[in-house]
ZADO-1210 file (C-alpha; in nm, 4 decimals, padded with zeros to 6 digits):
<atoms>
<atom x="07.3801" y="08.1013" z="-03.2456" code="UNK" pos="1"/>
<atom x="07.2018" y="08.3917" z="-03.1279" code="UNK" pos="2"/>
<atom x="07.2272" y="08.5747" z="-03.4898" code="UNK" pos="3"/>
<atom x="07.1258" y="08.2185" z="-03.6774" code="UNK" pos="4"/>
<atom x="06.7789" y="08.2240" z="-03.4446" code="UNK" pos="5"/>
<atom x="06.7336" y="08.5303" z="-03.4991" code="UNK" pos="6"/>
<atom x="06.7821" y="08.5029" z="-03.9071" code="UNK" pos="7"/>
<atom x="06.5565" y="08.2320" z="-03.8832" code="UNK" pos="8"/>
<atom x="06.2652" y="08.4043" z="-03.7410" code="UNK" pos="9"/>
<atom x="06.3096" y="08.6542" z="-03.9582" code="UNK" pos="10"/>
<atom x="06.1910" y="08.4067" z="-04.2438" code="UNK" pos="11"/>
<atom x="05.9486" y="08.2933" z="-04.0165" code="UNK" pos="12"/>
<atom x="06.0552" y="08.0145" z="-03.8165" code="UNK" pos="13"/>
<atom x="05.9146" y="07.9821" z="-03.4707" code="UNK" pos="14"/>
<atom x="05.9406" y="07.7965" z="-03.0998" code="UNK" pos="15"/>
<atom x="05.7379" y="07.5454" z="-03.1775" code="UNK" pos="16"/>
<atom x="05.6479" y="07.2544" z="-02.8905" code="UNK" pos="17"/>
<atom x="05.6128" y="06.9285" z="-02.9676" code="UNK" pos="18"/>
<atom x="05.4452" y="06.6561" z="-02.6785" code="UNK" pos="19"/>
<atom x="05.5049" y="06.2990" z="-02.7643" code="UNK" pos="20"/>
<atom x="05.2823" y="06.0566" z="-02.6218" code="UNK" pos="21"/>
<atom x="05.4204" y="05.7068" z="-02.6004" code="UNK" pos="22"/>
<atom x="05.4129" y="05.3552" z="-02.4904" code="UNK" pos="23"/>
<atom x="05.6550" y="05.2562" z="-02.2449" code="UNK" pos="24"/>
<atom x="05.8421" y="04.9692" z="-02.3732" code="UNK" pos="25"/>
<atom x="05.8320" y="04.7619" z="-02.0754" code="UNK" pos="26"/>
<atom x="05.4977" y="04.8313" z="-02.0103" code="UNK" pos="27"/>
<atom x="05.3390" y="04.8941" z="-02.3215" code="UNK" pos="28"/>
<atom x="04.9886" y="04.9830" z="-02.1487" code="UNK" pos="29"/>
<atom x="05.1509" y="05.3027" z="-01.9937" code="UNK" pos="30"/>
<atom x="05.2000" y="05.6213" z="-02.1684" code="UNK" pos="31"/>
<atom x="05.4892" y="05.8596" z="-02.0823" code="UNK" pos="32"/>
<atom x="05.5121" y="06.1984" z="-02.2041" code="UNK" pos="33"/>
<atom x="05.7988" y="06.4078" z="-02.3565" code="UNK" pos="34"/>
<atom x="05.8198" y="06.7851" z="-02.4180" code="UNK" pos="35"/>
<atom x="06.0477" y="06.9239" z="-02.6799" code="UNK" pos="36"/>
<atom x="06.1034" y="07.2163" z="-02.8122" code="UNK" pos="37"/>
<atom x="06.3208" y="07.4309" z="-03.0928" code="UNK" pos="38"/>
<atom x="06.2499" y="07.6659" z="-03.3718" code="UNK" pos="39"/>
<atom x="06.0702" y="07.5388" z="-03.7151" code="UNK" pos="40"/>
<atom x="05.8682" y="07.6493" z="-04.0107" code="UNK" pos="41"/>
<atom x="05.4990" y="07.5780" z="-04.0202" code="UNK" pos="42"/>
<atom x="05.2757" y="07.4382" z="-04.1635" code="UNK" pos="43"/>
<atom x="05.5768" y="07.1563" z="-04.2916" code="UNK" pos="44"/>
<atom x="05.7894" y="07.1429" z="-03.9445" code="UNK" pos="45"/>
<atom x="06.0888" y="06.9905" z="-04.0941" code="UNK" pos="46"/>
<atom x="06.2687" y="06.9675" z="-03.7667" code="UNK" pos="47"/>
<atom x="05.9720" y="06.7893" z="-03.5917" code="UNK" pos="48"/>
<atom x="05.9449" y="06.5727" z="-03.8750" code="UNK" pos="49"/>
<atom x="06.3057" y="06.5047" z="-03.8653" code="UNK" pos="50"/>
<atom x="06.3081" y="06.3933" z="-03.4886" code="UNK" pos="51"/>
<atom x="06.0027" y="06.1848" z="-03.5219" code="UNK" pos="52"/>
<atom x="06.1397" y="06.0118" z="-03.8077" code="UNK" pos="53"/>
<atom x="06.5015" y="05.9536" z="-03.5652" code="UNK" pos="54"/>
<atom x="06.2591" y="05.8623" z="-03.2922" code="UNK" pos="55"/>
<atom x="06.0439" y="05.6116" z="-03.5225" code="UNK" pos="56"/>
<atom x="06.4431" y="05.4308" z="-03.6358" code="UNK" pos="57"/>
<atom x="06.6274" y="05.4633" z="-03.3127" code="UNK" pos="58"/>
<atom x="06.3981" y="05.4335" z="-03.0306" code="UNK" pos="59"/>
<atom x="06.2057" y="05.1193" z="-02.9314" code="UNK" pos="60"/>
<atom x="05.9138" y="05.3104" z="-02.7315" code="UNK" pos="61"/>
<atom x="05.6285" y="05.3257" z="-02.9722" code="UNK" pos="62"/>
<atom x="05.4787" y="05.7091" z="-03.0716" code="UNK" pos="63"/>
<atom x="05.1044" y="05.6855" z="-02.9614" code="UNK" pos="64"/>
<atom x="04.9976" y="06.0779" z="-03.0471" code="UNK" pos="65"/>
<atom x="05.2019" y="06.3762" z="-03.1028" code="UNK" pos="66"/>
<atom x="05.0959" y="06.7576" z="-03.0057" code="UNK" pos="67"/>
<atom x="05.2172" y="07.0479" z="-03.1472" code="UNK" pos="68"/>
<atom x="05.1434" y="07.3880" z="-03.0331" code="UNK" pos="69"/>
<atom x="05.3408" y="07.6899" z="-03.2037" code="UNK" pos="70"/>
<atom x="05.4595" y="08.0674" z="-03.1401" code="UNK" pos="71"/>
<atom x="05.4053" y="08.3772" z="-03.3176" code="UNK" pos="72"/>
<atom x="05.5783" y="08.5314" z="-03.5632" code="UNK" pos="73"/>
<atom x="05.8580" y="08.7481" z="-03.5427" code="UNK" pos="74"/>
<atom x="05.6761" y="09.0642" z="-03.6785" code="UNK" pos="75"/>
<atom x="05.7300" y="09.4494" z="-03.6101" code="UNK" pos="76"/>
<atom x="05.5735" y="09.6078" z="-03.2867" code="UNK" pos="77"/>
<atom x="05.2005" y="09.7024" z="-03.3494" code="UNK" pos="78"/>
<atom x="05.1626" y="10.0746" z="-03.2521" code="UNK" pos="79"/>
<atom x="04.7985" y="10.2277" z="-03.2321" code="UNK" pos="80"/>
<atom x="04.6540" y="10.5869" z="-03.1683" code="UNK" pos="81"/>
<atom x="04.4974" y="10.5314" z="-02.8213" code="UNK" pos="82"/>
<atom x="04.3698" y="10.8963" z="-02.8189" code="UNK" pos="83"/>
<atom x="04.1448" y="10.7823" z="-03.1631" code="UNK" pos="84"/>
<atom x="04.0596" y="10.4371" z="-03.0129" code="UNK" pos="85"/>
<atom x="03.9404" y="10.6176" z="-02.7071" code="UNK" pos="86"/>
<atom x="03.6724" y="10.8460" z="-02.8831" code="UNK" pos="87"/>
<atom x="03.5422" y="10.5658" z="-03.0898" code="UNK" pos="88"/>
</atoms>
């Protein structure tokens, strides 16, 4: 698993976090909030899209807002001169 995340980021996938607002079916003027999380591909998110889709089929509790926040790419380590940024 470990070498399949790490492929993955490598093309640019990335922990994104999803928060579903929703409507709690037996009380539909409550919202309830769920967290999830797992590694996609912006700006398309087929994974999120994927689970909201399952959610919209499978679960009665109606989506009121969902919001996404996403992590940086897997890029090499930025190294700088600190002696030149120093004497600037």
């Amino acid at each position: 698993m470990e070498t399949d995340e790490f492929a993955l980021r490598l093309r640019g996938w990335r922990l994104a976090t999803a928060e579903v607002l929703y409507y709690l079916p037996d009380h539909p003027t409550l919202l309830q909030s769920f967290i999830w999380q797992t590694l996609d591909l912006a700006p398309s998110y087929p994974r999120i899209h994927k689970f909201l889709d399952f959610w919209r089929a499978e679960i009665q509790a109606v989506i009121h807002s969902v919001n996404l926040a996403s992590g940086e790419q897997l890029a090499p380590a930025k190294i700088r001169n600190v002696a030149t940024i120093l004497h600037h």
